[in-house]
PDB file of N, CA, C and O in Angstrom:
ATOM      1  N   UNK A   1      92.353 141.650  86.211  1.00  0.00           N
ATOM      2  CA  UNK A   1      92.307 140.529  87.121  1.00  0.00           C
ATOM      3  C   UNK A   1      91.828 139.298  86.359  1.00  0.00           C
ATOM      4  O   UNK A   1      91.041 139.463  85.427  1.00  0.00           O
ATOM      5  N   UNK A   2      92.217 138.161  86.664  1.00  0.00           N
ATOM      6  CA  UNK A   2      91.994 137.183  85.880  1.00  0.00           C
ATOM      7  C   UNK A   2      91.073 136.075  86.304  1.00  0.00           C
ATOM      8  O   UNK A   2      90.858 136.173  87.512  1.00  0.00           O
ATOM      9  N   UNK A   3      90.629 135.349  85.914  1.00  0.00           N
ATOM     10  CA  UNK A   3      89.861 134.420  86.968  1.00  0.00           C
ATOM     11  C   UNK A   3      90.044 133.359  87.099  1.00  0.00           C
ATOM     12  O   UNK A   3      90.187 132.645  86.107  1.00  0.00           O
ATOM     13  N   UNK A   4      90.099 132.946  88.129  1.00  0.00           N
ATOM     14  CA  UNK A   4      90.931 131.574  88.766  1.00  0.00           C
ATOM     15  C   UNK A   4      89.807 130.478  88.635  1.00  0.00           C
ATOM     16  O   UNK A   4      88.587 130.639  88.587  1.00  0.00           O
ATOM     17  N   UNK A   5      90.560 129.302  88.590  1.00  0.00           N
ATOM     18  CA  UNK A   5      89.863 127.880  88.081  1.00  0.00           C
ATOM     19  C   UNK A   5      88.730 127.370  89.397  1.00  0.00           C
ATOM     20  O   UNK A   5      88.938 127.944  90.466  1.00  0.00           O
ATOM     21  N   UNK A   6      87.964 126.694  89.386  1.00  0.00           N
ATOM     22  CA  UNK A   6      87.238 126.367  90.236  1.00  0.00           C
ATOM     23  C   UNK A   6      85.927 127.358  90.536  1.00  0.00           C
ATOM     24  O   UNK A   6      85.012 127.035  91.295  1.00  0.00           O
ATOM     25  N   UNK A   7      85.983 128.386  89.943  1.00  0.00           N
ATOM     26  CA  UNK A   7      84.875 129.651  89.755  1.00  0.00           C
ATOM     27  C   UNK A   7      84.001 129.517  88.959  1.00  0.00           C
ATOM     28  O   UNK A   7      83.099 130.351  89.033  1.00  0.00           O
ATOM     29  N   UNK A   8      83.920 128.733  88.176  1.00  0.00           N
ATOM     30  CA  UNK A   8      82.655 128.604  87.151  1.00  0.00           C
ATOM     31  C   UNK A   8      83.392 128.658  85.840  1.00  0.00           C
ATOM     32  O   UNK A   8      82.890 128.154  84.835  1.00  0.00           O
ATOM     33  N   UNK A   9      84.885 129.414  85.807  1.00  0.00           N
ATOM     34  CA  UNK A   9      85.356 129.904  84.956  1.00  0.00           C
ATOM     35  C   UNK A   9      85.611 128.592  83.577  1.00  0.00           C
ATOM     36  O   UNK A   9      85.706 127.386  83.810  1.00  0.00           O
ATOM     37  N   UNK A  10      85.671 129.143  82.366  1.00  0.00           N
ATOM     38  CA  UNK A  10      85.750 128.274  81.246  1.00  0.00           C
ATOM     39  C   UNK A  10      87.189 127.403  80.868  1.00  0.00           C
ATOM     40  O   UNK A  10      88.115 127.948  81.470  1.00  0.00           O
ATOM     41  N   UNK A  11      87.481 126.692  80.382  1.00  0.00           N
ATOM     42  CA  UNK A  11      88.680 126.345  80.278  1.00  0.00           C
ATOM     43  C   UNK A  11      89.827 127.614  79.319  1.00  0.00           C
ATOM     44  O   UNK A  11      91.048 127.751  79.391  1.00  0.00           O
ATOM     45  N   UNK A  12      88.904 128.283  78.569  1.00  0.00           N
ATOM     46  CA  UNK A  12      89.930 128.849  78.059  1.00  0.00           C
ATOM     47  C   UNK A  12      90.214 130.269  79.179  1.00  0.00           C
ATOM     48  O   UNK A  12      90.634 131.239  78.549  1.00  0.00           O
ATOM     49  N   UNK A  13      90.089 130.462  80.337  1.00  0.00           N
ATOM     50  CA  UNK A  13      90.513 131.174  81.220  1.00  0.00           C
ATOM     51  C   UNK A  13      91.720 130.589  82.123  1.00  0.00           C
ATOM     52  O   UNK A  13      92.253 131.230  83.029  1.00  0.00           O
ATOM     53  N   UNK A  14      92.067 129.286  81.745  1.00  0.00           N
ATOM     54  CA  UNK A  14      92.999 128.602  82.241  1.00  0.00           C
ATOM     55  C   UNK A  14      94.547 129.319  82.587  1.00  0.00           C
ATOM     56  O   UNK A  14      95.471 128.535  82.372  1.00  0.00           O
ATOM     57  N   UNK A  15      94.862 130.343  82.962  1.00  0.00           N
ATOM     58  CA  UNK A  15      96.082 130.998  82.384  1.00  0.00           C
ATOM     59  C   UNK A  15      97.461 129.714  82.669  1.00  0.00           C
ATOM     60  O   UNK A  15      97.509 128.699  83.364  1.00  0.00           O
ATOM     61  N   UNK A  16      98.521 130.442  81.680  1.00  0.00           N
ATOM     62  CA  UNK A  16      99.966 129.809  82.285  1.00  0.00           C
ATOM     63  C   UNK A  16     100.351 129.677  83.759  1.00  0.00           C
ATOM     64  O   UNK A  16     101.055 128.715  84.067  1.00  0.00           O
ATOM     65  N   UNK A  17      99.926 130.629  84.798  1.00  0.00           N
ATOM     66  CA  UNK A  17      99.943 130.505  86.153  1.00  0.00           C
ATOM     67  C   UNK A  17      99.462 129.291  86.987  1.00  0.00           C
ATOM     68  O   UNK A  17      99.924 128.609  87.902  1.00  0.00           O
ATOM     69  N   UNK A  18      97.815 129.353  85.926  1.00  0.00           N
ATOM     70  CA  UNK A  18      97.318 128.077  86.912  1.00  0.00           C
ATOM     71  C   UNK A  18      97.737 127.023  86.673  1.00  0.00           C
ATOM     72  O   UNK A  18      97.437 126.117  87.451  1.00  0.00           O
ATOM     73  N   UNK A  19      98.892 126.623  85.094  1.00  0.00           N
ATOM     74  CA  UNK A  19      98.951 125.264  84.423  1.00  0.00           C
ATOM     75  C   UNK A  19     100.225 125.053  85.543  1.00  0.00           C
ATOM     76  O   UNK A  19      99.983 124.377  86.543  1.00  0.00           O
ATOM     77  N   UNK A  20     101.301 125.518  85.401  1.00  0.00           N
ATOM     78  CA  UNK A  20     102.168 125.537  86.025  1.00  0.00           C
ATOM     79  C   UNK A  20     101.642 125.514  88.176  1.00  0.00           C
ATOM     80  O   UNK A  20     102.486 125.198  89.015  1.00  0.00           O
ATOM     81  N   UNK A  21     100.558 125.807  88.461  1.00  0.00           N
ATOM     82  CA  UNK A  21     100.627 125.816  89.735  1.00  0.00           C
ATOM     83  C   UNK A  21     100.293 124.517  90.003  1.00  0.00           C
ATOM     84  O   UNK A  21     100.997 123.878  90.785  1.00  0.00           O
ATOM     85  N   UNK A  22      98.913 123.797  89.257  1.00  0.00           N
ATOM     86  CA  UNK A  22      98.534 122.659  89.586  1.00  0.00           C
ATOM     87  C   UNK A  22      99.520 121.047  89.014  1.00  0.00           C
ATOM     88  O   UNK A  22      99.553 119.833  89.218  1.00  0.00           O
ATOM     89  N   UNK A  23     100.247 122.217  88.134  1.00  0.00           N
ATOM     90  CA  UNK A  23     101.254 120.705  87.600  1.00  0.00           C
ATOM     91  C   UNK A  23     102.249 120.694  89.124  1.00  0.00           C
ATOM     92  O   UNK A  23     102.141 119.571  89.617  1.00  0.00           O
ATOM     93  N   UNK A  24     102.940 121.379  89.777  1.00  0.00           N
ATOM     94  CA  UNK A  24     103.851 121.283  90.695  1.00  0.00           C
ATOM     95  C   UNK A  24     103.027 120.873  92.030  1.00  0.00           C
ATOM     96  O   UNK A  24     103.545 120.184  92.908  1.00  0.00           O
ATOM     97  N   UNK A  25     101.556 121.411  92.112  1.00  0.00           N
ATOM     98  CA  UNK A  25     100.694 120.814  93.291  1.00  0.00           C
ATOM     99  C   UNK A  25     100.443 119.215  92.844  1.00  0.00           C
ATOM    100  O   UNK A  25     100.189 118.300  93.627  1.00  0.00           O
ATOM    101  N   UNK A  26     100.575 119.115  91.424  1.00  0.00           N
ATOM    102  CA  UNK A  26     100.727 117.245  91.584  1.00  0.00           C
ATOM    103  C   UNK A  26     101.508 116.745  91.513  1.00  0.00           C
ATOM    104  O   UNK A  26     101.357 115.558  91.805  1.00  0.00           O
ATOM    105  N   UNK A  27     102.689 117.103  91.163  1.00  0.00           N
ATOM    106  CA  UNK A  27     104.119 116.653  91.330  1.00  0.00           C
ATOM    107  C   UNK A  27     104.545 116.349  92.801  1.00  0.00           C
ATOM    108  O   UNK A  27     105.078 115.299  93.163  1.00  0.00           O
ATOM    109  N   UNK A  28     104.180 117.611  93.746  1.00  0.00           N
ATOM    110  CA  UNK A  28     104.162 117.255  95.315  1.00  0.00           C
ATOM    111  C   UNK A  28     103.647 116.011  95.689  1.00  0.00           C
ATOM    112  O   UNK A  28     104.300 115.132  96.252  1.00  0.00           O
ATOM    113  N   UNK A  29     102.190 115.931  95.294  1.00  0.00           N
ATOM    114  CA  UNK A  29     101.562 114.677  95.484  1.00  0.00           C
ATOM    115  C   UNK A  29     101.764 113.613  95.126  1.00  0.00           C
ATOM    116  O   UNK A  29     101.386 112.716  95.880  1.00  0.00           O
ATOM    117  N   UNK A  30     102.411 113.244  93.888  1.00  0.00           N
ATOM    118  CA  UNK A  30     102.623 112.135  93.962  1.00  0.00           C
ATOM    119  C   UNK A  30     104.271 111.514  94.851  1.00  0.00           C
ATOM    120  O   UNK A  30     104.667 110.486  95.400  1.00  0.00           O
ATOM    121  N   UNK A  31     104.732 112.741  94.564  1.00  0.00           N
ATOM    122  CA  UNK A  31     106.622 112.470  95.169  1.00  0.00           C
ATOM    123  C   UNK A  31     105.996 112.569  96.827  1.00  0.00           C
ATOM    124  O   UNK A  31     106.893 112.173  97.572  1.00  0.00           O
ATOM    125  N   UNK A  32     104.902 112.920  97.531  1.00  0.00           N
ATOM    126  CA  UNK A  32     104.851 112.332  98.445  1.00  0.00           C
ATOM    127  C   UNK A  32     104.346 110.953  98.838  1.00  0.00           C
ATOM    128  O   UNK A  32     104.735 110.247  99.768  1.00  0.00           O
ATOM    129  N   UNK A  33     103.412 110.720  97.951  1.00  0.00           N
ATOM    130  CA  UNK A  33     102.662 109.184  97.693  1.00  0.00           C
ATOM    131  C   UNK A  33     104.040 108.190  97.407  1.00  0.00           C
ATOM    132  O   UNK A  33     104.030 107.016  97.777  1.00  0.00           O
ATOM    133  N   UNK A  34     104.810 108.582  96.953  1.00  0.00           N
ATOM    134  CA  UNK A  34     105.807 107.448  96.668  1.00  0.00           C
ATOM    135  C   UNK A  34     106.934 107.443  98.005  1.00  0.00           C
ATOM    136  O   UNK A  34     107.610 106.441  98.238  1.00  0.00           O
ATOM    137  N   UNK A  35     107.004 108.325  98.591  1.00  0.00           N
ATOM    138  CA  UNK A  35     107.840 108.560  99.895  1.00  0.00           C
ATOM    139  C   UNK A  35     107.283 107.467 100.786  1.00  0.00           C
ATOM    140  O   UNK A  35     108.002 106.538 101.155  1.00  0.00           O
ATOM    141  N   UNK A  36     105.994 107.571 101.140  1.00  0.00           N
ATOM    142  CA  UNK A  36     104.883 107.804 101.912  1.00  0.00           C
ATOM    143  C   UNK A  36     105.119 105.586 101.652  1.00  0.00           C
ATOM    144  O   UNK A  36     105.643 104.785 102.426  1.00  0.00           O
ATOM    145  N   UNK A  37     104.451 105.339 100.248  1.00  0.00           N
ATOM    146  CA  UNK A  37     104.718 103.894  99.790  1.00  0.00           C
ATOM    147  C   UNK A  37     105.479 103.463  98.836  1.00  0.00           C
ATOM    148  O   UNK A  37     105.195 103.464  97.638  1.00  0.00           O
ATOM    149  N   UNK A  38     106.453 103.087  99.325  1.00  0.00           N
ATOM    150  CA  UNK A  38     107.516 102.833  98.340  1.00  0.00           C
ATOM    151  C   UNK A  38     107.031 101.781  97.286  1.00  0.00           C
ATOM    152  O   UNK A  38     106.175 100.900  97.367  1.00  0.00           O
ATOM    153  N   UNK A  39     107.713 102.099  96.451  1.00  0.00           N
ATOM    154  CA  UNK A  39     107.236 100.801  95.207  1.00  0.00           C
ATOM    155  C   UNK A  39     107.956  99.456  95.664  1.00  0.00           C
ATOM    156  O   UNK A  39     107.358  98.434  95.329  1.00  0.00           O
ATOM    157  N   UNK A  40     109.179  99.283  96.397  1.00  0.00           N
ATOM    158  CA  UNK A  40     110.194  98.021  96.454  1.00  0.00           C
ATOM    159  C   UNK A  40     109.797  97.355  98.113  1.00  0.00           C
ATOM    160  O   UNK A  40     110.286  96.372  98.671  1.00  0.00           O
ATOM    161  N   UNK A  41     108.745  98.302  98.596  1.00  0.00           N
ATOM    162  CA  UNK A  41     108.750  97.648  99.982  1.00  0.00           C
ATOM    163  C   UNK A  41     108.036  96.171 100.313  1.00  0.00           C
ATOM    164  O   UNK A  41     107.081  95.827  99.616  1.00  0.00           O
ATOM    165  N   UNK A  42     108.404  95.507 101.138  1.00  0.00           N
ATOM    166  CA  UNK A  42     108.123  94.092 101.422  1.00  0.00           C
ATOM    167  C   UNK A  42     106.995  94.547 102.029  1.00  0.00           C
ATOM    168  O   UNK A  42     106.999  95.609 102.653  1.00  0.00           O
ATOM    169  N   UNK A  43     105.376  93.401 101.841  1.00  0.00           N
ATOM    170  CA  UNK A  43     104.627  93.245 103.052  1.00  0.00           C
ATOM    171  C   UNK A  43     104.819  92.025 104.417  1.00  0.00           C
ATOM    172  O   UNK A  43     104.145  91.745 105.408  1.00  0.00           O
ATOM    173  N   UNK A  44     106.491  91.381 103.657  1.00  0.00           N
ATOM    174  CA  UNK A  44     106.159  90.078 104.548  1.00  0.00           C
ATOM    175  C   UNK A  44     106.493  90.334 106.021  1.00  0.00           C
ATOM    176  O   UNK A  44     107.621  90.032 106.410  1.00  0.00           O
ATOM    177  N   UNK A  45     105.815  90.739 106.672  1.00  0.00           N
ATOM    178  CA  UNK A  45     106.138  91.386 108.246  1.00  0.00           C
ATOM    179  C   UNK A  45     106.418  90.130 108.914  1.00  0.00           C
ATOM    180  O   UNK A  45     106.013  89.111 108.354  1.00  0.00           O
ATOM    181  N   UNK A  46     107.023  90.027 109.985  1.00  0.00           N
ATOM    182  CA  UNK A  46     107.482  89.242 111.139  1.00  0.00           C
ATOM    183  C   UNK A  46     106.543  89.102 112.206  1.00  0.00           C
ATOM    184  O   UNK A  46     106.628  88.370 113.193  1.00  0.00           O
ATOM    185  N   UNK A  47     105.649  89.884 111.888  1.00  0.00           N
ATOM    186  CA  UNK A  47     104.726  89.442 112.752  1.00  0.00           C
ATOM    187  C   UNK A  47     104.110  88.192 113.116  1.00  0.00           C
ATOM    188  O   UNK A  47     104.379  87.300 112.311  1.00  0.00           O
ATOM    189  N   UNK A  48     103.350  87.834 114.097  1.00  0.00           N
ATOM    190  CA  UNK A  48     102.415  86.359 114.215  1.00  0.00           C
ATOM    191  C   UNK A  48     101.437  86.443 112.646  1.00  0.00           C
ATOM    192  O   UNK A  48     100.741  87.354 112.198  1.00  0.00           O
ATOM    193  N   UNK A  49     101.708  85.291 112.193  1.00  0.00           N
ATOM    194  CA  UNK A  49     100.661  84.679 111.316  1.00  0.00           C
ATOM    195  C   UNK A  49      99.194  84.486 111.513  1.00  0.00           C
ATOM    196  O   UNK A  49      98.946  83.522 112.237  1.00  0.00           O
ATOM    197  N   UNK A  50      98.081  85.183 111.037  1.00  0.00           N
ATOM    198  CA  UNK A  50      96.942  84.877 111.665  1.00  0.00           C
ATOM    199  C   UNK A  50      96.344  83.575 110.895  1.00  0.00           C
ATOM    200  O   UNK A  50      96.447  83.378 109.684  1.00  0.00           O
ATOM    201  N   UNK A  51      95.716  82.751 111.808  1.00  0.00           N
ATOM    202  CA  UNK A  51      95.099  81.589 110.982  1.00  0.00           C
ATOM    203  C   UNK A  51      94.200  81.098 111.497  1.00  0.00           C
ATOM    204  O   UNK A  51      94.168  80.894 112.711  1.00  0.00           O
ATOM    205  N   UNK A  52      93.118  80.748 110.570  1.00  0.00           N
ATOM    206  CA  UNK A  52      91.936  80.388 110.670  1.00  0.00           C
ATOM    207  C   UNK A  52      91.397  79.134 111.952  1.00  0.00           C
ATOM    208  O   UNK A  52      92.182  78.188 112.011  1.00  0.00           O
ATOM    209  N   UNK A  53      90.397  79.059 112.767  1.00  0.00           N
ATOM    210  CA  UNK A  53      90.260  78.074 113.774  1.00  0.00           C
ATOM    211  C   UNK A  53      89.035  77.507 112.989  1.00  0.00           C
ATOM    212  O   UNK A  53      88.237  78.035 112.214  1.00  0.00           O
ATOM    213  N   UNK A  54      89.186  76.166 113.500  1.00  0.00           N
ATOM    214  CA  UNK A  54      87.975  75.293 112.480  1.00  0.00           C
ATOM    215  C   UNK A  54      87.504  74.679 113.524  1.00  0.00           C
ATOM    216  O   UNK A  54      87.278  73.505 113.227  1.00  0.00           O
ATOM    217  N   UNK A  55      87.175  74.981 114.917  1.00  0.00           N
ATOM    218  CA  UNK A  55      86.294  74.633 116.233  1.00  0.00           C
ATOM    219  C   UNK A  55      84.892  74.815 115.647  1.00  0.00           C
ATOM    220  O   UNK A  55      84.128  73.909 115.981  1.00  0.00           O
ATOM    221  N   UNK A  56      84.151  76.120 114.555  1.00  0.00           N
ATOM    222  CA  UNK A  56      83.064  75.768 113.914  1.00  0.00           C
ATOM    223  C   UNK A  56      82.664  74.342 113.432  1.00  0.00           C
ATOM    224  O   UNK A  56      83.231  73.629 112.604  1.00  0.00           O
ATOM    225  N   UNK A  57      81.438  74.093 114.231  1.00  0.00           N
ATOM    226  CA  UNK A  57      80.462  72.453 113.920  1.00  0.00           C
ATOM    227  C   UNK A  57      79.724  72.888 112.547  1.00  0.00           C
ATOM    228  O   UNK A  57      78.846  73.748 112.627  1.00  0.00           O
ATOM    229  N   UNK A  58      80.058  72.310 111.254  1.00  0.00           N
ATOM    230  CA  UNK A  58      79.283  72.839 110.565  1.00  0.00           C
ATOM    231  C   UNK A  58      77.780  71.501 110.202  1.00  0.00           C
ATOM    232  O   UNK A  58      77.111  71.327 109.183  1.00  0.00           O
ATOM    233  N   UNK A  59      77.761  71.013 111.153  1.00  0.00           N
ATOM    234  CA  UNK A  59      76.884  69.564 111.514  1.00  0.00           C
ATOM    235  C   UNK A  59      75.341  70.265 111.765  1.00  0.00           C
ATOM    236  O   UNK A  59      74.266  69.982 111.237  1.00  0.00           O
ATOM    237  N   UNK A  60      75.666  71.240 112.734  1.00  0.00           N
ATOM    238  CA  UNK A  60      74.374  71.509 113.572  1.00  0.00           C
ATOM    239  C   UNK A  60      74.100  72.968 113.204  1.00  0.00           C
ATOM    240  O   UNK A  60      74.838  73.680 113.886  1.00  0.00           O
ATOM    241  N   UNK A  61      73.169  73.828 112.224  1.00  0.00           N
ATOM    242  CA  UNK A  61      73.468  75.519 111.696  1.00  0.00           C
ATOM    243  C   UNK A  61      72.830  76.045 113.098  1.00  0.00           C
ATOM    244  O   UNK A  61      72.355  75.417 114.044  1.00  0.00           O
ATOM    245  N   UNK A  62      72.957  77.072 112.929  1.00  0.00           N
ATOM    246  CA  UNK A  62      72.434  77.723 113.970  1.00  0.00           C
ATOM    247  C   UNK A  62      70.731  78.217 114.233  1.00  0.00           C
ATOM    248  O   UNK A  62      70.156  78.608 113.217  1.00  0.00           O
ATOM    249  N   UNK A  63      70.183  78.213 115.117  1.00  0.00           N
ATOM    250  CA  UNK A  63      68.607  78.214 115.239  1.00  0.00           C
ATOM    251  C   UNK A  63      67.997  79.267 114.730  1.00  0.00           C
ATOM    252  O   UNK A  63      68.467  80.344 115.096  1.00  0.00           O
ATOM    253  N   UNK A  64      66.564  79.330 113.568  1.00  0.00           N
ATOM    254  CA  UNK A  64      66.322  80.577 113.351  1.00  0.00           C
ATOM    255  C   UNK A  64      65.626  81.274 114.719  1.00  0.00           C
ATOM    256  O   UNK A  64      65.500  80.807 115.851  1.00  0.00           O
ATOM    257  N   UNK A  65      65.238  82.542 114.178  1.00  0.00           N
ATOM    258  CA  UNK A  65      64.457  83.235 115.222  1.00  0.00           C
ATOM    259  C   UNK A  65      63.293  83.541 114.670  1.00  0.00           C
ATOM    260  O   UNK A  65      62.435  84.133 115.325  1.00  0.00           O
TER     261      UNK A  65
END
């Protein structure tokens, strides 16, 4: 029996099983990260523009306590 990574175990217990399992468990991850956010996508949404109101008096600060 061999001993699997995350056990305390040393690097040279690493077998070919685990190199190959965690390379395809990050291959998933990133080919979902790129699904997920595309590299070419626009942020310029159509949405309302938010913008700043300048009704702040900056004349009078506010009272301490």
């Amino acid at each position: 029996m061999t001993k699997r990574i995350g056990t305390g175990a040393s690097l040279a217990d690493f077998t070919r099983r685990d190199f190959l399992a965690s390379s395809a468990l990050t291959a998933a991850l990133f080919t979902a990260a790129l699904l997920l956010f595309p590299a070419g996508a626009k942020t310029d949404g159509k949405g309302p523009a938010v913008t700043a109101q300048n009704s702040v008096s900056s004349s009078s600060p506010m009272p301490r306590r």
